[in-house]
C-alpha angles and dihedrals in degrees: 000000000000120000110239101215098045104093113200106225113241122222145189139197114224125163122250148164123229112246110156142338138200127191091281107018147064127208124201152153111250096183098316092316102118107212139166115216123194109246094223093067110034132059114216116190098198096198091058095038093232135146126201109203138167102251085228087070090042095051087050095052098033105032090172098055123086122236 
């Protein structure tokens, strides 16, 4: 049996290009759609141009989209 208070952390793949970063933050264009994502919870592979988010963080910054 689950534990109830684990949470699984839900992810999507979106596609993305590289702009700018800071210590804590990556910027990036996610089809025209300018956006900063906080390092500690995204993965961003550079030579696919792919970005793993929460789709907590994706419905905050795209409120139209689906996830």
């Amino acid at each position: 049996m689950k534990n109830p208070k684990t949470k699984t952390k839900k992810t999507v793949i979106i596609k993305a290009e590289y702009i700018r970063e800071t210590k804590d933050s990556l910027f990036l264009d996610c089809e025209g759609d300018l956006e900063w994502f906080p390092k500690s919870n995204v993965t961003f592979d550079a030579e696919k141009n792919e970005l793993e988010c929460p789709i907590w963080i994706l419905k905050s910054k795209f409120p139209n989209e689906n996830y």
